[in-house]
C-alpha positions in Angstrom: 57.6 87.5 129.4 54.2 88.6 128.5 53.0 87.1 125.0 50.3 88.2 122.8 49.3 84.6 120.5 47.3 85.8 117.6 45.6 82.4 116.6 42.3 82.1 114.9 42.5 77.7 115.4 41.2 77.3 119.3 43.1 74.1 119.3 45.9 75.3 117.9 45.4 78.2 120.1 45.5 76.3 123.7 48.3 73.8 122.3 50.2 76.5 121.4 49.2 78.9 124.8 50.0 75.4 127.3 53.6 75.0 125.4 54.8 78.7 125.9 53.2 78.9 130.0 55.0 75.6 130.6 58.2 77.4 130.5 57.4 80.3 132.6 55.3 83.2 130.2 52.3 84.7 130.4 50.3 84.3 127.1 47.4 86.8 126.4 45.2 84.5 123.7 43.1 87.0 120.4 41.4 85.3 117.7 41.4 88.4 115.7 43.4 91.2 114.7 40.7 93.5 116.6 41.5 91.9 119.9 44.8 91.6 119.7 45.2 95.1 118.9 42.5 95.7 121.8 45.2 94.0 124.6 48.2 96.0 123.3 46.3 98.9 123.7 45.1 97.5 127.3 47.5 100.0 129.9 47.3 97.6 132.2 48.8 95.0 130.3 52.7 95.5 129.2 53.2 93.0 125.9 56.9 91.3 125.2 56.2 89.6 122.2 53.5 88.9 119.5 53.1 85.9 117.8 50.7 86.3 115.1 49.4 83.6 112.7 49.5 84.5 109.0 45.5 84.4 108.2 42.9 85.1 110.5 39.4 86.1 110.3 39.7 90.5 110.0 43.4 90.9 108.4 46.7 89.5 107.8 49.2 88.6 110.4 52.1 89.6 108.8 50.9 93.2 108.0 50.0 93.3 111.7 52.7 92.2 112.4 54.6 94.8 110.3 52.2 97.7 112.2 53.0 96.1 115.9 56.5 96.4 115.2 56.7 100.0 114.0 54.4 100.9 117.4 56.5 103.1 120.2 55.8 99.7 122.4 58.6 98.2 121.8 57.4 94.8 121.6 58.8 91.7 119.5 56.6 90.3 116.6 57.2 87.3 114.8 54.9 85.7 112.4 54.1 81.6 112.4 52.6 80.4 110.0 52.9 77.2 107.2 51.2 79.4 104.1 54.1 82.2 103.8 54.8 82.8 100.2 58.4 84.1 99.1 56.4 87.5 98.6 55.3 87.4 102.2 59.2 86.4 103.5 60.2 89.2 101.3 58.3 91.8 103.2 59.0 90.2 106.3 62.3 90.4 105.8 62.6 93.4 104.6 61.0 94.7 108.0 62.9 92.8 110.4 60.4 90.5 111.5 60.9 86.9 112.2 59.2 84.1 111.0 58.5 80.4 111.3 57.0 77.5 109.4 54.3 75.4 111.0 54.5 73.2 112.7 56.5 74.7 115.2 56.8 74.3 119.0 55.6 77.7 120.4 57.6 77.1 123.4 61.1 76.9 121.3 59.6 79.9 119.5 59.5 82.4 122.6 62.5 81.4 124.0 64.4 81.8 120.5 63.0 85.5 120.3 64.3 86.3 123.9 67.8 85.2 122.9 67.9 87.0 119.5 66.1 90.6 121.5 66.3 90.5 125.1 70.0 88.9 125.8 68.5 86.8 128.3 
């Protein structure tokens, strides 16, 4: 799988990018919403899945999130993040998109999403 991490902390970033290769994924690393929107857009890159983090530097996760989902990619979103309000797991929720607290292991993350969209 090809994964799209949308995490503005570079630690948090390279933990997160070492967990989810160590079982076998490609992970595509944006700080912002403008490159992360700038890889999906990429034709030579297909995208599986996007993680994004809740608050980065130009946007919200979630609403990007929200956007990526409704694209004619077809790729998997999920949202990460330990400041989610019940407002923001409302709307989540209300547009299919998954979501997990921090800390969570990236890693478990991925392979939970392939389960729940791929079948694999």
């Amino acid at each position: 799988m090809n994964v799209l991490l949308l995490e503005d902390e570079l630690e948090l970033s390279a933990v997160a990018c070492e967990q989810i290769e160590s079982r076998g994924h490609k992970v595509f690393p944006a700080l912002d919403i403008a490159q992360a929107r700038a890889i999906i857009e990429d034709p030579s890159i297909q995208i599986d899945i996007l993680i994004a983090d809740q608050f980065v530097s130009d946007g919200n996760g979630s609403d990007f999130a929200i956007e990526t989902k409704g694209m004619p990619h077809g790729i998997q979103v999920v949202v990460v993040s330990g400041q989610l309000s019940g407002r923001d797991v409302d709307k989540l929720d209300a547009n299919g998109v998954d979501h997990y607290g921090k800390p969570s292991l990236y890693a478990d993350i991925v392979e939970d999403l392939i389960q729940k969209h791929f079948g694999s």
